[in-house]
C-alpha positions in Angstrom: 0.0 0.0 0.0 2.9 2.1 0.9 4.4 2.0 -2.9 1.0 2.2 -4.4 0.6 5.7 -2.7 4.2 6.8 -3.7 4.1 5.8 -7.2 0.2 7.4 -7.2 0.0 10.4 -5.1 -1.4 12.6 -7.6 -4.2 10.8 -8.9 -5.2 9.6 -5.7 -5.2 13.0 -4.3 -7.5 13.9 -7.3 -9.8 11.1 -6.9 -10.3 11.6 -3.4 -11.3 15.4 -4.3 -13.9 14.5 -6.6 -15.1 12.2 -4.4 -15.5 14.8 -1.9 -17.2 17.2 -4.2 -19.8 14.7 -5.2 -20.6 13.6 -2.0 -21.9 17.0 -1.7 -19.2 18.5 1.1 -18.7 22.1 1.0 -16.1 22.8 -2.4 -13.7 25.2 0.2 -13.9 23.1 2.5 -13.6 19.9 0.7 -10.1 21.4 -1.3 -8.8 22.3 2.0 -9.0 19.2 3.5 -7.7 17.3 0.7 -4.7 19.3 0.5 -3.8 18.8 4.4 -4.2 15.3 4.9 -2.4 14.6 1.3 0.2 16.8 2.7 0.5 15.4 5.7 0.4 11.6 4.0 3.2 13.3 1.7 5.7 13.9 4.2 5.2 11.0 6.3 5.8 8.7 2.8 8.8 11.4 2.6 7.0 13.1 -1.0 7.4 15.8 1.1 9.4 18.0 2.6 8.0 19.2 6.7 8.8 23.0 5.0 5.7 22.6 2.4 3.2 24.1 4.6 5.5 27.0 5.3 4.8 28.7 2.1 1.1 28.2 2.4 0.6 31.8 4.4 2.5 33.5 1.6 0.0 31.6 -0.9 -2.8 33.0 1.0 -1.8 36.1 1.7 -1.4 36.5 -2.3 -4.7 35.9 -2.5 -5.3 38.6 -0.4 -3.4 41.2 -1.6 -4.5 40.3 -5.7 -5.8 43.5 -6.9 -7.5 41.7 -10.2 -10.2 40.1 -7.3 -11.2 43.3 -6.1 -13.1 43.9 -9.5 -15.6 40.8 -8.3 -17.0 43.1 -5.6 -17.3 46.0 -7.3 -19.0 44.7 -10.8 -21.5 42.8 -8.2 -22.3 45.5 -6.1 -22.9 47.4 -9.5 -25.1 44.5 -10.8 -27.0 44.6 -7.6 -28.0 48.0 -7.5 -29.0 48.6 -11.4 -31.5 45.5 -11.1 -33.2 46.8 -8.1 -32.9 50.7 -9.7 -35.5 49.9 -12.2 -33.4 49.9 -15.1 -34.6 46.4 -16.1 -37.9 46.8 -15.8 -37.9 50.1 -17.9 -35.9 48.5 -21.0 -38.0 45.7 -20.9 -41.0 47.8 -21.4 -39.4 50.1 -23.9 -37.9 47.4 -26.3 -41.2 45.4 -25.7 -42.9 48.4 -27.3 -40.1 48.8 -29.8 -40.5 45.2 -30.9 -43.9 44.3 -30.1 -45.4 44.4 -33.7 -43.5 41.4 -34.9 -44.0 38.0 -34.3 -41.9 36.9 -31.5 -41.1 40.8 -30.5 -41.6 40.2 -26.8 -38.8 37.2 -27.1 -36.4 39.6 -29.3 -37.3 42.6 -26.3 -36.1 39.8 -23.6 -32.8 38.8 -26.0 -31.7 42.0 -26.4 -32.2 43.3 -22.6 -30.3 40.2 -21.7 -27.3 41.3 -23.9 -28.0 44.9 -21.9 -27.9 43.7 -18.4 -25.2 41.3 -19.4 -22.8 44.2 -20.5 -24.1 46.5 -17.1 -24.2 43.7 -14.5 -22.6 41.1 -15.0 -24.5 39.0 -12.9 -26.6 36.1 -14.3 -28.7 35.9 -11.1 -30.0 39.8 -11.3 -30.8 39.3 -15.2 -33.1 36.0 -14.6 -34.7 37.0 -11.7 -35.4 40.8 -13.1 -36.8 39.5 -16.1 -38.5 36.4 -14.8 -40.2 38.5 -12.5 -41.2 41.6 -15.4 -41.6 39.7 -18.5 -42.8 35.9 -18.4 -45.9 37.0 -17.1 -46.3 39.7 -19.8 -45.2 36.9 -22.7 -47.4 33.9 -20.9 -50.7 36.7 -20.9 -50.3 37.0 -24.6 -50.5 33.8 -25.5 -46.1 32.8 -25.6 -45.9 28.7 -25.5 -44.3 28.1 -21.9 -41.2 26.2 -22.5 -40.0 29.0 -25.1 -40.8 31.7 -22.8 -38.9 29.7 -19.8 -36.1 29.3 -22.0 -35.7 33.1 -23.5 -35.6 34.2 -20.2 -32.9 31.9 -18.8 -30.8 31.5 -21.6 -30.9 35.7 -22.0 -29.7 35.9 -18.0 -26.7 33.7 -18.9 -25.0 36.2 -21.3 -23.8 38.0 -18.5 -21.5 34.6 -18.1 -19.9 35.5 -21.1 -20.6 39.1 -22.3 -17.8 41.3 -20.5 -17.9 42.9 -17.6 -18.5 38.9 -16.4 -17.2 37.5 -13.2 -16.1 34.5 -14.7 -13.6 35.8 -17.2 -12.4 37.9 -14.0 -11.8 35.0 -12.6 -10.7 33.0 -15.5 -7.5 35.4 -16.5 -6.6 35.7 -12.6 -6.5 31.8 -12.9 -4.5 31.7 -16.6 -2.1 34.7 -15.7 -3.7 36.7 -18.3 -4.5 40.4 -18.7 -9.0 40.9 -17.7 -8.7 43.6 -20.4 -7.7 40.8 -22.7 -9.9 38.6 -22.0 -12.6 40.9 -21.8 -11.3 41.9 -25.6 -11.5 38.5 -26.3 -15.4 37.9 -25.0 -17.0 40.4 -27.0 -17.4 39.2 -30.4 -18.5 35.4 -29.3 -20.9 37.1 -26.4 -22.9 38.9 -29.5 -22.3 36.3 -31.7 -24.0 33.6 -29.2 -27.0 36.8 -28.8 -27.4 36.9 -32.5 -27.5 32.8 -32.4 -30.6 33.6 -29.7 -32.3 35.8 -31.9 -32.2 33.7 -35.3 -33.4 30.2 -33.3 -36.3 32.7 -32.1 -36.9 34.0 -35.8 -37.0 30.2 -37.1 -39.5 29.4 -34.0 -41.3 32.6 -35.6 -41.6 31.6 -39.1 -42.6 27.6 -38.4 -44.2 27.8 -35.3 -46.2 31.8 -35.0 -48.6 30.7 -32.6 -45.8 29.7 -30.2 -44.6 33.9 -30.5 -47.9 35.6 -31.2 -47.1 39.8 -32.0 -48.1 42.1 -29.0 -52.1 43.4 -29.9 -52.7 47.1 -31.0 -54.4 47.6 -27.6 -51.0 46.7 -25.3 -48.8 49.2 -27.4 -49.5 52.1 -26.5 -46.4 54.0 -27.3 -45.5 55.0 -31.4 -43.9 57.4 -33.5 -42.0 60.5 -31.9 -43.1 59.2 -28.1 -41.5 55.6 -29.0 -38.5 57.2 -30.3 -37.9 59.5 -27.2 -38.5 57.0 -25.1 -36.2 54.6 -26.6 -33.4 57.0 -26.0 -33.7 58.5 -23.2 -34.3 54.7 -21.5 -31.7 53.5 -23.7 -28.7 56.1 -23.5 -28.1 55.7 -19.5 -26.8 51.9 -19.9 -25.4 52.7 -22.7 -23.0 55.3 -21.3 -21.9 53.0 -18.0 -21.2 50.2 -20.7 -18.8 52.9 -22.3 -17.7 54.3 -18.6 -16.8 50.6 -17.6 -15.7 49.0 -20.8 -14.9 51.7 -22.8 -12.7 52.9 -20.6 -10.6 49.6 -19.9 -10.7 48.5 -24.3 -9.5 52.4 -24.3 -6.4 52.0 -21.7 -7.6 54.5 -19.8 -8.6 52.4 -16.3 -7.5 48.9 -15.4 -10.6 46.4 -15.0 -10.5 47.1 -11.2 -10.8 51.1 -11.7 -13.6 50.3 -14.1 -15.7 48.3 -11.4 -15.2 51.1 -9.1 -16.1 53.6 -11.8 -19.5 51.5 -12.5 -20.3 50.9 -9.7 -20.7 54.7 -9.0 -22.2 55.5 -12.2 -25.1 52.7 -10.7 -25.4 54.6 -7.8 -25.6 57.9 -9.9 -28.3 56.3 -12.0 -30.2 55.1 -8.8 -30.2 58.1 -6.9 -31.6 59.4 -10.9 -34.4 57.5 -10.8 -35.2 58.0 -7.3 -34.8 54.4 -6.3 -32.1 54.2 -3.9 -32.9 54.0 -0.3 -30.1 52.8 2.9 -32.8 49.5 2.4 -31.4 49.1 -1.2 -28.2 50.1 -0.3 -27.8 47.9 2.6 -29.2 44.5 0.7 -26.9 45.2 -2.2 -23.8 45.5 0.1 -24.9 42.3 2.5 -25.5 40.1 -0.8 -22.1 41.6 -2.4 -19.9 40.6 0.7 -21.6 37.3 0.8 -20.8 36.5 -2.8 -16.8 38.0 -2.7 -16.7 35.7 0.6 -17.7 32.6 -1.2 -15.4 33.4 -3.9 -12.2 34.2 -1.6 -13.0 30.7 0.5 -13.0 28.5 -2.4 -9.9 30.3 -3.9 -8.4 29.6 -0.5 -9.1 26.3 -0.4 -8.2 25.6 -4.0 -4.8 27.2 -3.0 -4.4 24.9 -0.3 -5.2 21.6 -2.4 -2.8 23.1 -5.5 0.2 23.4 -2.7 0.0 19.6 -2.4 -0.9 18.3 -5.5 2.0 20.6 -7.2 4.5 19.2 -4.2 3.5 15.4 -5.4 4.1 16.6 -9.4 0.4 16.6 -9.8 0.3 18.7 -12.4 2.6 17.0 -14.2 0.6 14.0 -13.9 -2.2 16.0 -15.7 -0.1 17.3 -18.0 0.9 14.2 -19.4 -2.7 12.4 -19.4 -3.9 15.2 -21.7 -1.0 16.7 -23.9 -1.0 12.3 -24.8 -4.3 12.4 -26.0 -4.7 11.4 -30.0 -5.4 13.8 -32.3 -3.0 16.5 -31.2 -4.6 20.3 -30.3 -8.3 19.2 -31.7 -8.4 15.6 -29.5 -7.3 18.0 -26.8 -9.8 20.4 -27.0 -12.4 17.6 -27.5 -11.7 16.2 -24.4 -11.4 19.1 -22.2 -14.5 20.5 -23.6 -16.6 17.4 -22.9 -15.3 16.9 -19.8 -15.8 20.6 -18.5 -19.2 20.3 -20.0 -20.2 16.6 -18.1 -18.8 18.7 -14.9 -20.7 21.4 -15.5 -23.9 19.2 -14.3 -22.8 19.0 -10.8 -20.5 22.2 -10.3 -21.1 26.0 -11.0 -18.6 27.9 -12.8 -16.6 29.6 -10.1 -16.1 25.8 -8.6 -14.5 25.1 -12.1 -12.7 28.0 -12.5 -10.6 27.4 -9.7 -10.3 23.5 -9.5 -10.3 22.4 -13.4 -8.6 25.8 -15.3 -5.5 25.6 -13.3 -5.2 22.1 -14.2 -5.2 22.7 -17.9 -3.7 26.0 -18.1 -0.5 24.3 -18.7 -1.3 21.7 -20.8 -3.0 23.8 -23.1 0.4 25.9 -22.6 2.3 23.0 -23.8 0.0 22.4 -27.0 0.3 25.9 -27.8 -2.6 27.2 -27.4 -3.4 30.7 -26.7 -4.8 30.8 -23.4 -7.0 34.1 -23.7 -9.1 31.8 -26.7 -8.6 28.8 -24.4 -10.3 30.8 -21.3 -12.9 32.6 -23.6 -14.0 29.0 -25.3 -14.3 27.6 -21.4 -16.3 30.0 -20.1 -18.1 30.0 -22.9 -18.7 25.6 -21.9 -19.4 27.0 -18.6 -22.5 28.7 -19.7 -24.0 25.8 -20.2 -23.6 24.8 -15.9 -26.7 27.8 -15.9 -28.4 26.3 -18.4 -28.5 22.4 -18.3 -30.4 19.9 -15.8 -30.6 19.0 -13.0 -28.1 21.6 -11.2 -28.7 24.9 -13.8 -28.7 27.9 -11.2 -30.7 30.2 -13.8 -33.1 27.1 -13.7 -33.9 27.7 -10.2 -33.6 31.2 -10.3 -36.4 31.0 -12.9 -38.3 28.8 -10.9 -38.1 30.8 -8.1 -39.9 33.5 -9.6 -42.3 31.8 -12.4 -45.8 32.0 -11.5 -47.7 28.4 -10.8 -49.0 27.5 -14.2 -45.1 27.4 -15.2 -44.0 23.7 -14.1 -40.3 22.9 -13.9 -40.4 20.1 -16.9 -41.4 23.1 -18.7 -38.5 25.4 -18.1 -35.9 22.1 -18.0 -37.2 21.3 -21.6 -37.3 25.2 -22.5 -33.5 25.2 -21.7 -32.4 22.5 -23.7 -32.7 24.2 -27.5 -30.3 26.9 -26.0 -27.8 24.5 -24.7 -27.3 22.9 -27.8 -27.1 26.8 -29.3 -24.2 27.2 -26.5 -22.5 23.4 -27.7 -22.7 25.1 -30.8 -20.9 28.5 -29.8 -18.2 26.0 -28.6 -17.6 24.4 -31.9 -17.9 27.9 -33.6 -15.0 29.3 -31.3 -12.7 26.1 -31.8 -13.3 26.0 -36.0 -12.9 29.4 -36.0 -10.4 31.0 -33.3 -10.2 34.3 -35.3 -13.7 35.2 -33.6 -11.3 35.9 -30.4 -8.2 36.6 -31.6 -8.5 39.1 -33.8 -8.7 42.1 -31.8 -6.0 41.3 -29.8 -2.2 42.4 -30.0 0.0 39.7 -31.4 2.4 38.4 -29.0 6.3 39.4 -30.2 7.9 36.3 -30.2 11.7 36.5 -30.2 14.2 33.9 -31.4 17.0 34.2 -28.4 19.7 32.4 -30.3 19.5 35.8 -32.7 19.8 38.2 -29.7 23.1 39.9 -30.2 24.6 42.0 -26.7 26.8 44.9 -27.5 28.9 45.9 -24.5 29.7 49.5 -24.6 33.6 50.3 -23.8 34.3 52.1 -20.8 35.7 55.6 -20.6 36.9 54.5 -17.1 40.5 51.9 -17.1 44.4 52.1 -16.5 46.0 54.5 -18.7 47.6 53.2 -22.0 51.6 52.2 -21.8 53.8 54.2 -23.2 54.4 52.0 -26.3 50.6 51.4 -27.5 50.8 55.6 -27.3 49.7 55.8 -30.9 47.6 52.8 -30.8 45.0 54.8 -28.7 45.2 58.4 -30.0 42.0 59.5 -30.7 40.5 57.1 -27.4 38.6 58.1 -24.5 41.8 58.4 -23.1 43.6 60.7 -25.0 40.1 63.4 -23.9 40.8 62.7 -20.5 40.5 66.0 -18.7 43.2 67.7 -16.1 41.4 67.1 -13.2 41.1 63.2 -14.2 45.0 63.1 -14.5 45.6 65.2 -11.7 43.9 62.9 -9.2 45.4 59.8 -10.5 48.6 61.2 -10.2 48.6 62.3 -6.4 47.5 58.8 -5.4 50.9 57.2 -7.1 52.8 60.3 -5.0 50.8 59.3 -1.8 49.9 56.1 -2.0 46.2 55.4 -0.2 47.1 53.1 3.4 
């Protein structure tokens, strides 16, 4: 038993995790104990050194003092105060109004205030819940078939996984060692691309299915012409200018992602205290919920410190290095693998549990492949989506439920889901066929051959003075310029030698 532990540390260490997790122990918790008790096992079978555990309060304490994390609390807090400002509830009605003579308007309204929220919050808990609670009664009153409705509404709250500001692609570059502003780069052209996916599956549902997506009734729009328009802008332009104050600013260079939390954050408040919605009730509940969430986040990253000190100490991520980089079909068996695996994990974790426990594992063996880890990260969290989305753990399942009036049943919203999963599966394919979609707006990495790298040493002006006989040899030298005072010194200390 002895050998069999030495020779297999590392994946018995990992085993035991998952173990752990399924069983249904706290994630934090269940990472930190792993990591002791492996630790300790490690040093008694001498794996380990007794000095292992020494560095774990610097490992901590650079959690601590990570200045990328503190943009978790602030785009929450932000997220928290625009949903219960109003803001939702306005746009809904607005682009309702905007969209409510065509077939399936009320779906396209519900879409594109997901993309909205998405790029202001940033939170996929605020979006469900704000439009579960406004619109599904709206779309079930005029006639929307259930399921659809239920699935709009969920799959339109999980753009704010992948749309930027998002938590998880905070998260995701902290956990890569890439730059947010990259990532967030990165994100932007698959987050629309996967909301213009939305949109067509909804036109199609439109064309061979109308009475699913009946058009709003003259009677409910009550808005047209120059009182639409003016509407539409002046409900439209606020959001619009804290996206550009919170991700304008970082695309432009002008504020890190942190500074751009901070900054939207404010302009929340600014646009709560606007519409005459903020209260020290609000105010309170948004702060208790935002500590609460940045507190779950900083335990599990603790406790996914502790289990990575030990499982690095025992090679581990060696041994995971090897299992996948050996996989056939080079890059693309790779990338099949990971992506199925994420996705059958995705059933029984969320996506900050896999961001901290799965990423690191792969970050360098998608390092080794060569793949470029800002694509990698973006096609991930893009796979994460789907742990919203899919049965039987999907969070904006139960958020949905939570708020859906009694004639929605649960089989209803599970199977409503399902159409938009596969649109997600196919986001993923798009993103590894195509990796351009993330690429191309960022800088190219300079990659420099080092055995070209030629080192010119300067020559001194400082040394002995030339001998008499290589006089001529050095006219015209540094030397030869050498100025009175120079020679003056240098000729007292042969006079008067220093003792």
């Amino acid at each position: 038993m002895r050998e069999f532990l030495i020779a297999n540390m590392a994946p018995v260490m990992f085993a035991s995790m998952v173990l752990f997790l399924l069983v249904g122990f706290p994630v934090s918790f269940a990472l930190a104990a792993n990591g002791i008790v492996f630790g300790l096992i490690g040093i008694e079978l001498g794996l380990l050194g007794p000095q292992l555990f020494q560095a774990l309060p610097d490992r901590i304490f650079g959690i601590m003092s990570n200045d990328t994390l503190l943009a978790i609390p602030f785009f929450t807090f932000m997220g928290l105060i625009l949903e219960r400002s109003g803001m939702a509830e306005d746009l809904l009605d607005t682009i309702g109004q905007l969209f409510g003579p065509l077939r399936g308007g009320l779906a396209f309204a519900v879409i594109c205030v997901g993309a909205l929220l998405a790029a202001t919050t940033g939170v996929v808990a605020a979006s469900v819940i704000s439009m579960g609670l406004i619109s599904l009664p709206i779309m079930l009153r005029y006639g929307y078939d259930r399921k659809l409705a239920a699935g709009v509404i969920a799959a339109s709250g999980t753009l704010a996984q992948i749309i930027p500001p998002s938590l998880v692609l905070i998260i995701m570059a902290d956990q890569l060692g890439k730059s947010v502003g990259d990532m967030y780069s990165g994100a932007f052209v698959p987050g629309l691309l996967l909301t213009g996916l939305y949109i067509v599956f909804v036109a199609l549902v439109a064309i061979f299915l109308p009475g699913w997506v009946p058009a709003l009734p003259r009677a409910a729009r009550s808005l047209s012409g120059g009182r639409l328009l003016l509407r539409v802008l002046t409900t439209l332009l606020p959001p619009l200018f804290l996206i550009f104050l919170v991700l304008g600013t970082i695309f432009l260079g002008i504020a890190t992602p942190t500074e751009g939390g901070a900054m939207g954050a404010t302009g929340a408040l600014i646009m709560a205290v606007a519409r005459r919605r903020l209260s020290w009730e609000l105010l309170r509940q948004a702060m208790e919920t935002t500590a609460k969430l940045t507190t779950f986040v900083v335990f599990i990253l603790i406790g996914a410190r502790v289990f990575s000190l030990t499982f690095y100490g025992v090679d581990g991520h060696k041994w995971v290095e090897e299992l996948l980089t050996g996989l056939p079909g080079g890059k693309i068996g790779f990338l099949v693998v990971v992506n199925v695996i994420v996705f059958l994990l995705a059933f029984f974790l969320d996506f900050f549990e896999l961001s901290f426990i799965v990423v690191p594992l792969l970050g360098p063996a998608a390092q080794a492949l060569d793949i470029d880890l800002i694509w990698f990260g973006v096609l991930l969290a893009v796979n994460m989506q789907t742990s919203f989305m899919h049965p039987p753990f999907g969070f904006a399942l139960f958020y949905l439920r939570s708020v859906a009036p009694a004639s929605v049943r649960t089989t209803d919203i599970y199977w409503g889901a399902i159409p938009f999963v596969c649109l997600q599966i196919v986001m993923v394919a798009l993103l590894i066929a195509f990796p351009e979609l993330v690429t191309l707006g960022l800088d190219q990495e300079v990659k420099v051959d080092l055995d070209s790298v030629q080192i010119e040493v300067p020559t001194s002006d400082y040394g002995p003075p030339p001998s008499a006989g290589a006089a001529d040899d050095h006219k015209g030298s540094p030397l030869d310029t050498e100025d009175a005072a120079g020679r003056a010194i240098r000729d007292a200390t042969k006079q008067h030698p220093l003792r």
